[in-house]
NUTOR-81546 format. One line per field, with one value per residue (C-alpha): residue number from 1; residue in one letter; x negated, y negated, z. Coordinates in nm, 2 decimals. Each point is the difference from the previous one (the first is absolute). Layout:
BEGIN
nr	c(NUM  ...)
rest	c(A  ...)
east	c(X  ...)
north	c(Y  ...)
up	c(Z  ...)
END
This chain:
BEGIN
nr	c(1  2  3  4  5  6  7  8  9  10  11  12  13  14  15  16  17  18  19  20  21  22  23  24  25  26  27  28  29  30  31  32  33  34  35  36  37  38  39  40  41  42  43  44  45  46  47  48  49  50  51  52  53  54  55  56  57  58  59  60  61  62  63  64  65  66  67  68  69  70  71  72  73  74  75  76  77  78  79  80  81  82  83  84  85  86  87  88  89  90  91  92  93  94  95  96  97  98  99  100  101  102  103  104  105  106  107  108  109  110  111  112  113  114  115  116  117  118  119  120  121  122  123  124  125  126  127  128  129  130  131  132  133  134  135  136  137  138  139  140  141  142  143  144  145  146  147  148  149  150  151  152  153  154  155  156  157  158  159  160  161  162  163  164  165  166  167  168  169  170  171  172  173  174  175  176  177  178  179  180  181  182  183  184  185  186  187  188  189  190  191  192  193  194  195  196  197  198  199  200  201  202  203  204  205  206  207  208  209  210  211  212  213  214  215  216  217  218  219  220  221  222  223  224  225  226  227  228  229  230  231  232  233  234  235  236  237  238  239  240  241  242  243  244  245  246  247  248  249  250  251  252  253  254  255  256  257  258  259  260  261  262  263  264  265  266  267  268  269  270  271  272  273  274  275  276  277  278  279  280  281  282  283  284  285  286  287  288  289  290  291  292  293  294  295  296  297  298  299  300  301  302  303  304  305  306  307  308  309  310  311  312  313  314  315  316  317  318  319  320  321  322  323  324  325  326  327  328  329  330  331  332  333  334  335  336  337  338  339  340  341  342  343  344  345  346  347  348  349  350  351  352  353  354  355  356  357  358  359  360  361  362  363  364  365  366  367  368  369  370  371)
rest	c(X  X  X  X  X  X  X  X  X  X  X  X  X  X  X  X  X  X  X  X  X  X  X  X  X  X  X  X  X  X  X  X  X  X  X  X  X  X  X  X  X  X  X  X  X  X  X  X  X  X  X  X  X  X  X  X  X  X  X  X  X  X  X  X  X  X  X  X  X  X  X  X  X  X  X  X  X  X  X  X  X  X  X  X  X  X  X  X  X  X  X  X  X  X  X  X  X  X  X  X  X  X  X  X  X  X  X  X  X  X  X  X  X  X  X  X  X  X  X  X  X  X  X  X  X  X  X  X  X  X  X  X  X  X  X  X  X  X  X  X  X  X  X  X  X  X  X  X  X  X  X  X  X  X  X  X  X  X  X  X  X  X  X  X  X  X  X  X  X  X  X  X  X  X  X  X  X  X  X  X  X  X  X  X  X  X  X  X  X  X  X  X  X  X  X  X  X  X  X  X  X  X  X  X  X  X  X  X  X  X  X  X  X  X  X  X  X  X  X  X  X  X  X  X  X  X  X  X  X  X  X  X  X  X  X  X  X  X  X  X  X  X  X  X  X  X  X  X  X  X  X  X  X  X  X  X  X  X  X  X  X  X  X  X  X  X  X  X  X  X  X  X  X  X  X  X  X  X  X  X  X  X  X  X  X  X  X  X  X  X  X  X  X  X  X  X  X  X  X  X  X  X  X  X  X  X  X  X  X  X  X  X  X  X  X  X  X  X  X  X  X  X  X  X  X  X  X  X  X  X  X  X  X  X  X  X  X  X  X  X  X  X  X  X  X  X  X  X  X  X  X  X  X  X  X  X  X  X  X  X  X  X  X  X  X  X  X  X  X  X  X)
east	c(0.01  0.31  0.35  0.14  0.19  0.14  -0.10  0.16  -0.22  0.20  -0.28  0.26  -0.17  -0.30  -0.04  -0.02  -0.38  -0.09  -0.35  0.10  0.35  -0.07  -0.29  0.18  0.24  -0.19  -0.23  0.38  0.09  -0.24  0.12  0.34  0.33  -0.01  0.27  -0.11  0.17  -0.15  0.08  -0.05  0.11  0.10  0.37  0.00  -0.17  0.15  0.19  -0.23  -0.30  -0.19  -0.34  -0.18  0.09  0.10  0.38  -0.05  0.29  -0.01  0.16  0.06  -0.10  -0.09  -0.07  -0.01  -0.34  0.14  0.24  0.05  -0.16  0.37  0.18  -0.23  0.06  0.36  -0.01  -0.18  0.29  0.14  -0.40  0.07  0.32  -0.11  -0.30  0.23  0.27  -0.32  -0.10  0.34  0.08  -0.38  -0.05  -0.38  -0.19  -0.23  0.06  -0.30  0.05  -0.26  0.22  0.30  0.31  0.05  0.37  0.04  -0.34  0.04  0.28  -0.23  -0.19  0.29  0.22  -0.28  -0.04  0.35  0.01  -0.28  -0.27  -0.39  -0.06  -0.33  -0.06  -0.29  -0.09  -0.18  0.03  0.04  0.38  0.09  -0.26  0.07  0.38  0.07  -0.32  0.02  0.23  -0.15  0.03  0.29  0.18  -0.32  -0.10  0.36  0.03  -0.34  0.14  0.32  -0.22  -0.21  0.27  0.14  -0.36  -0.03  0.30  -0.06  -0.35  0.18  0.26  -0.27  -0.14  -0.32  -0.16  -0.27  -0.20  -0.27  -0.22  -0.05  0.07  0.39  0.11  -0.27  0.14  0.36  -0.08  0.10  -0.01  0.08  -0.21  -0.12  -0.22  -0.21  0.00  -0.17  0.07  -0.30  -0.11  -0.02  -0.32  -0.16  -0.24  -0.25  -0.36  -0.09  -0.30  -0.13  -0.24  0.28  0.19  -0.29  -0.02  0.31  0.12  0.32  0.29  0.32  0.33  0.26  0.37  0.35  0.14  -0.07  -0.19  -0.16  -0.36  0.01  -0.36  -0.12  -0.04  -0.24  -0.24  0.01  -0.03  -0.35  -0.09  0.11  -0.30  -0.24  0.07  0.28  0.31  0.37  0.20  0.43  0.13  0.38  0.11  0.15  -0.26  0.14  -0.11  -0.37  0.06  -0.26  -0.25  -0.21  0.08  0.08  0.35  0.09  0.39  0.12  -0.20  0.10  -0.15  -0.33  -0.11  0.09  -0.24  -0.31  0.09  -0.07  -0.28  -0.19  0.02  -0.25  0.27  0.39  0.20  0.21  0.03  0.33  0.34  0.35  0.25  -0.21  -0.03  -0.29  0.22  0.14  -0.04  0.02  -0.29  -0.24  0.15  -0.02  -0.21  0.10  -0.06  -0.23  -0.23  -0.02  -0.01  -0.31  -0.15  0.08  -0.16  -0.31  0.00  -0.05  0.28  0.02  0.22  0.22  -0.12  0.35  0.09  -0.01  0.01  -0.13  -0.29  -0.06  -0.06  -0.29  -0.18  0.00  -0.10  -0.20  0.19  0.02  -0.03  0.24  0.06  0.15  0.14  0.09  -0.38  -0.13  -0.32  -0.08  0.20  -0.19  -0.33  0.16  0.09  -0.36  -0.16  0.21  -0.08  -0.37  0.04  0.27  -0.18  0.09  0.38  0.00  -0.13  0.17  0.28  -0.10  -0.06  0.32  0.22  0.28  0.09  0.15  0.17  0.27  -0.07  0.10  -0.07  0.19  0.30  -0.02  0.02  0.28  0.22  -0.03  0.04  0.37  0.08  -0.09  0.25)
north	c(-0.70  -0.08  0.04  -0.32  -0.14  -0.35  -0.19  -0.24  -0.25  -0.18  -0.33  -0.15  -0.36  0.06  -0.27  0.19  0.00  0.07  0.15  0.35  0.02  -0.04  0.20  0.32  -0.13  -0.02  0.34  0.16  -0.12  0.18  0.32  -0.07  -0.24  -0.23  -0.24  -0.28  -0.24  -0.32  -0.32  -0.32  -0.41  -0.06  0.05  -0.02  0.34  0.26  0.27  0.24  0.03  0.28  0.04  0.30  0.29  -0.25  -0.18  -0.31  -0.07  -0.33  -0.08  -0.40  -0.06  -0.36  -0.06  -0.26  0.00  -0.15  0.20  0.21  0.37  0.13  -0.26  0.15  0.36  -0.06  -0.17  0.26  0.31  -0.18  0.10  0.30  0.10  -0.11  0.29  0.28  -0.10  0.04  0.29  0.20  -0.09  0.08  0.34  0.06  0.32  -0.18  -0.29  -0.20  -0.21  -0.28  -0.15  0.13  -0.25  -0.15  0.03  0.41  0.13  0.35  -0.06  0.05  0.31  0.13  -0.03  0.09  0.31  0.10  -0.01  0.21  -0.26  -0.07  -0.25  -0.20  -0.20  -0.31  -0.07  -0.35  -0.08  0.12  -0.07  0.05  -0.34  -0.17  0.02  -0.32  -0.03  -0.33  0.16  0.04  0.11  0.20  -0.04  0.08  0.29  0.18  -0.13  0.19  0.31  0.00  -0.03  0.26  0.21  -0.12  0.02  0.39  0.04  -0.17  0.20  0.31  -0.04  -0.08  0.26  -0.17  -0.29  -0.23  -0.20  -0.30  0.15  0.35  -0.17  -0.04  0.37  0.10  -0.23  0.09  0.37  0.08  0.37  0.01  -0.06  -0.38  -0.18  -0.32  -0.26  -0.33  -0.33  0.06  -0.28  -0.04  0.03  -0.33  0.00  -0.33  -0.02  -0.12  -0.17  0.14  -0.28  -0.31  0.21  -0.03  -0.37  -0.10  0.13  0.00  0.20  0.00  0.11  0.05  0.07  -0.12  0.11  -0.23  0.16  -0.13  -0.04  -0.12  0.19  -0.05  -0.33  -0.06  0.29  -0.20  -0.40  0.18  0.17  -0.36  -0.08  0.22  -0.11  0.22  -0.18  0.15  0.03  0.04  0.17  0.01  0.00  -0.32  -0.24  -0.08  0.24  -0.12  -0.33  -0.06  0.21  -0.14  0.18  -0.01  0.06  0.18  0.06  0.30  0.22  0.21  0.37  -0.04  -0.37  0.13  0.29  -0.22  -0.28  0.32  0.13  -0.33  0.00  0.16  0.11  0.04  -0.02  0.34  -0.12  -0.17  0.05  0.03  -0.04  -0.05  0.34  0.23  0.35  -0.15  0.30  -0.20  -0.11  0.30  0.23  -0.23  0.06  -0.33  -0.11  -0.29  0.27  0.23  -0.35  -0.12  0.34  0.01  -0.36  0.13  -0.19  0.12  -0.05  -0.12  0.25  -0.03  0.29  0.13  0.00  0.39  0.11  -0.27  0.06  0.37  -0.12  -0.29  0.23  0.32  -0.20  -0.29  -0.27  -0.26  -0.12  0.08  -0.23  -0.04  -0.34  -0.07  0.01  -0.32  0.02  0.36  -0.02  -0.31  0.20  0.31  -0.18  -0.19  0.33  0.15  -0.30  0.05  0.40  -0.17  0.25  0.26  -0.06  -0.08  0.33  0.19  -0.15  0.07  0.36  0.01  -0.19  0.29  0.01  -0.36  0.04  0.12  0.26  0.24  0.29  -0.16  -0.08  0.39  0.09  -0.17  0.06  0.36  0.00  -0.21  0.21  0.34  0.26)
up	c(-0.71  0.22  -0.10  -0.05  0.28  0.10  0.30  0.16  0.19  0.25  0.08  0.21  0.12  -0.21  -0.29  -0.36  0.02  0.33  0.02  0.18  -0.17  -0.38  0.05  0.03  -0.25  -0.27  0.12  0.00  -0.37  -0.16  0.05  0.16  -0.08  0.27  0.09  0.21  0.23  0.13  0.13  -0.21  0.11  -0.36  -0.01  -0.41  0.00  -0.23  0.26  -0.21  -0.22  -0.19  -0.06  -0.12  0.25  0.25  0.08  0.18  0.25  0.17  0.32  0.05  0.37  0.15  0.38  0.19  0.16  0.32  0.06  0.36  -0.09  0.12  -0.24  -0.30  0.12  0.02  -0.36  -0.13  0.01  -0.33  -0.18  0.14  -0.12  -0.33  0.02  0.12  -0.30  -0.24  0.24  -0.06  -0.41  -0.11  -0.16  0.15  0.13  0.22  0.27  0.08  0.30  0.04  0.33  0.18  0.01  0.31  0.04  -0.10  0.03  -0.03  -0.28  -0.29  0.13  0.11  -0.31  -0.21  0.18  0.02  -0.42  -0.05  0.00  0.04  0.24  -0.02  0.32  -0.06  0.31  -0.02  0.35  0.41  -0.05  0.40  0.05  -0.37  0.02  0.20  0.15  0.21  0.23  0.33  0.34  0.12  -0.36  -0.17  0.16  -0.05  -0.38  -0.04  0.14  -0.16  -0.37  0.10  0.02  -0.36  -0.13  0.12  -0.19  -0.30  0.01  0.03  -0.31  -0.19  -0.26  -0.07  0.21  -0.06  0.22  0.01  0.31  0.16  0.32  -0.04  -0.08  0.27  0.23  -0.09  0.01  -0.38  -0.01  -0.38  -0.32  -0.10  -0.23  0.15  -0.23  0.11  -0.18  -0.25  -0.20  -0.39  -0.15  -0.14  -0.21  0.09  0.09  0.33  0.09  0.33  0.09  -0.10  0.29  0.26  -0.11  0.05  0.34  -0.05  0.20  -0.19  0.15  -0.33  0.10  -0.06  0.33  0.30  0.28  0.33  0.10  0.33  0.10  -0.29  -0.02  0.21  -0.19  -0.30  0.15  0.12  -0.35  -0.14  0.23  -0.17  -0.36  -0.05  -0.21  0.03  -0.33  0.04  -0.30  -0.01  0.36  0.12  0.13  0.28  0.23  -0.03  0.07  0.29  -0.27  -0.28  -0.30  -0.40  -0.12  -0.31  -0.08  -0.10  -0.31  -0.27  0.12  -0.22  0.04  0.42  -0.05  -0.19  0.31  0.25  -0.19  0.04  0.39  0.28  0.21  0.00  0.36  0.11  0.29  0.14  0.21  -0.22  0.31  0.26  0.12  0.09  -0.04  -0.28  -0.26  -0.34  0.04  0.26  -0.31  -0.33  -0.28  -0.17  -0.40  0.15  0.18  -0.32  -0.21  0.15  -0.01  -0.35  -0.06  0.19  0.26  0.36  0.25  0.36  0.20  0.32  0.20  0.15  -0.41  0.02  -0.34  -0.23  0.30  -0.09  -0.39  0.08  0.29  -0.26  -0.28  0.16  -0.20  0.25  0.35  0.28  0.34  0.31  -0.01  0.32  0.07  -0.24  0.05  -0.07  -0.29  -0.16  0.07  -0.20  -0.25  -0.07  0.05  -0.31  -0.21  0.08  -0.11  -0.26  -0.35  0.17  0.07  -0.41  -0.05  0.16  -0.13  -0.32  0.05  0.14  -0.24  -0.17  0.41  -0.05  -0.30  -0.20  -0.26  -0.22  0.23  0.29  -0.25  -0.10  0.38  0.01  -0.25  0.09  0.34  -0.15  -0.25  0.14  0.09)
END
């Protein structure tokens, strides 16, 4: 048993129930105090809110979509001044950073760390490419160096750090201890019928954030030719225009997973900004990959996606292409819907690698909560 401590879980941009984020908030309560902050559009919110081991402590925050990325990063220094007031007055043991803020980024580490402090860094994404990530050229290139810089900082201030692949800290040459933890899914409990799956040759892509698929496109107009059907779930439409598909809006998380479970394949497969080196998405291990796997339903897999690669090759869970070569791509994909039983089962065999359990939660808290 842990002593009892008190957490304070900064979520920064993340929405009160974001996947990753309340995840470790509600792993955290049961064995710590945890004070949460979050952003929320409803400006009739109470400022705070108990519940069980947990106080709520909602920031209101509204952008305007179409806003200049400089206009929002300029707007935001007013969110952040609210986080390092609530940073400073808090009585906590522990600071758990799910994002750094934009306009002090070592503040929070640093002032932790000066008033004797544990710092938790959660490191959701390849911050030097994320933070303002449609800069290019010249700009770009010294914006990514500068970050690097703040993120090797930030890394080393930090007492404990957590990250979604093994590729970042390798990459970043983290010489200290962390824990990997990959945006698991939730386990479900729904039957799925194998052969409606081989029936229906479907290929699903489920997602809220828009994404490109320039080469892909043309992969599935020729599936479309050989009977296979493309379903959209979430993502805005739009972007498969010139493609044949079905549209479904938006799910709650279990009607999403019994739509996944009922298609042949889901699509990893995609660009976010339009870049090849672009590290979000070579060193992702997304919900929507661990969702599908979770809904047993094999995946079709970018091949420069380095470490959601490394999980379908060691577990034979799905199909990975080149798609910038169409036609050996199609013919990879047919030949995994012919050997299609055996994707299913070794997903099966596989399945507490997808998901979210008890164990994993364990792992977790300790690796927090340890000395």
């Amino acid at each position: 048993m842990f002593p009892v401590k008190t957490i304070l879980i900064i979520g920064y941009m993340h929405p009160k129930y974001d996947k990753r984020v309340f995840r470790t908030v509600k792993a955290l309560s049961k064995y710590a105090k945890v004070v949460y902050q979050y952003i929320t559009d409803n400006d009739h919110v109470e400022k705070t809110d108990s519940s069980e081991n947990i106080i709520y402590y909602p920031i209101y925050w509204c952008e305007d979509p179409n806003t200049s990325v400089f206009k929002k990063l300029f707007q935001r220094r007013k969110l952040d001044e609210q986080i390092i007031e609530l940073i400073e007055s808090m009585d906590f043991d522990i600071l758990y950073m799910h994002h750094f803020l934009p306009s002090k980024p070592l503040f929070p580490f640093k002032w932790a760390k000066a008033h004797g402090k544990k710092v938790v860094f959660d490191v959701h994404e390849y911050h030097p490419q994320n933070f303002l990530a449609n800069l290019g050229g010249v700009t770009g290139k010294l914006k990514e160096k500068f970050m690097m810089t703040i993120f090797k900082k930030q890394l080393e201030l930090s007492d404990k750090l957590i990250f979604v692949s093994q590729e970042v800290p390798i990459e970043v040459g983290v010489s200290k201890d962390y824990l990997i933890m990959p945006n698991y899914a939730e386990k479900v409990n729904f039957s799925v019928d194998v052969q409606s799956k081989i029936e229906k040759k479907e290929i699903v892509f489920a997602g809220k954030i828009t994404r490109r698929f320039q080469e892909e496109k043309d992969i599935l107009l020729k599936l479309i030719e050989y009977g296979f059907s493309l379903r959209i779930i979430g993502m805005d439409s739009e972007t498969f225009k010139d493609i044949p598909h079905m549209y479904t809006n938006f799910l709650p998380y279990t009607e999403m997973m019994k739509e996944l479970s009922k298609a042949t394949f889901s699509l990893s497969s995609y660009s976010t900004v339009g870049r090849k080196d672009y590290r979000n998405d070579l060193y992702s291990l997304p919900h929507k990959f661990y969702d599908s796997l979770a809904a047993k339903t094999p995946v079709i897999l970018r091949d420069d996606f380095v470490s959601m690669r490394n999980i379908v090759e060691k577990f034979g869970v799905g199909v990975v292409i080149n798609p910038a070569n169409v036609d050996e791509s199609v013919r990879k994909i047919i030949d995994a819907y012919k050997n299609y039983e055996n994707l299913i089962d070794n997903i099966e065999k596989n399945i507490d690698e997808f998901t979210w359990n008890e164990t994993k939660e364990r792992e977790f808290v300790k690796y927090i909560l340890d000395e």
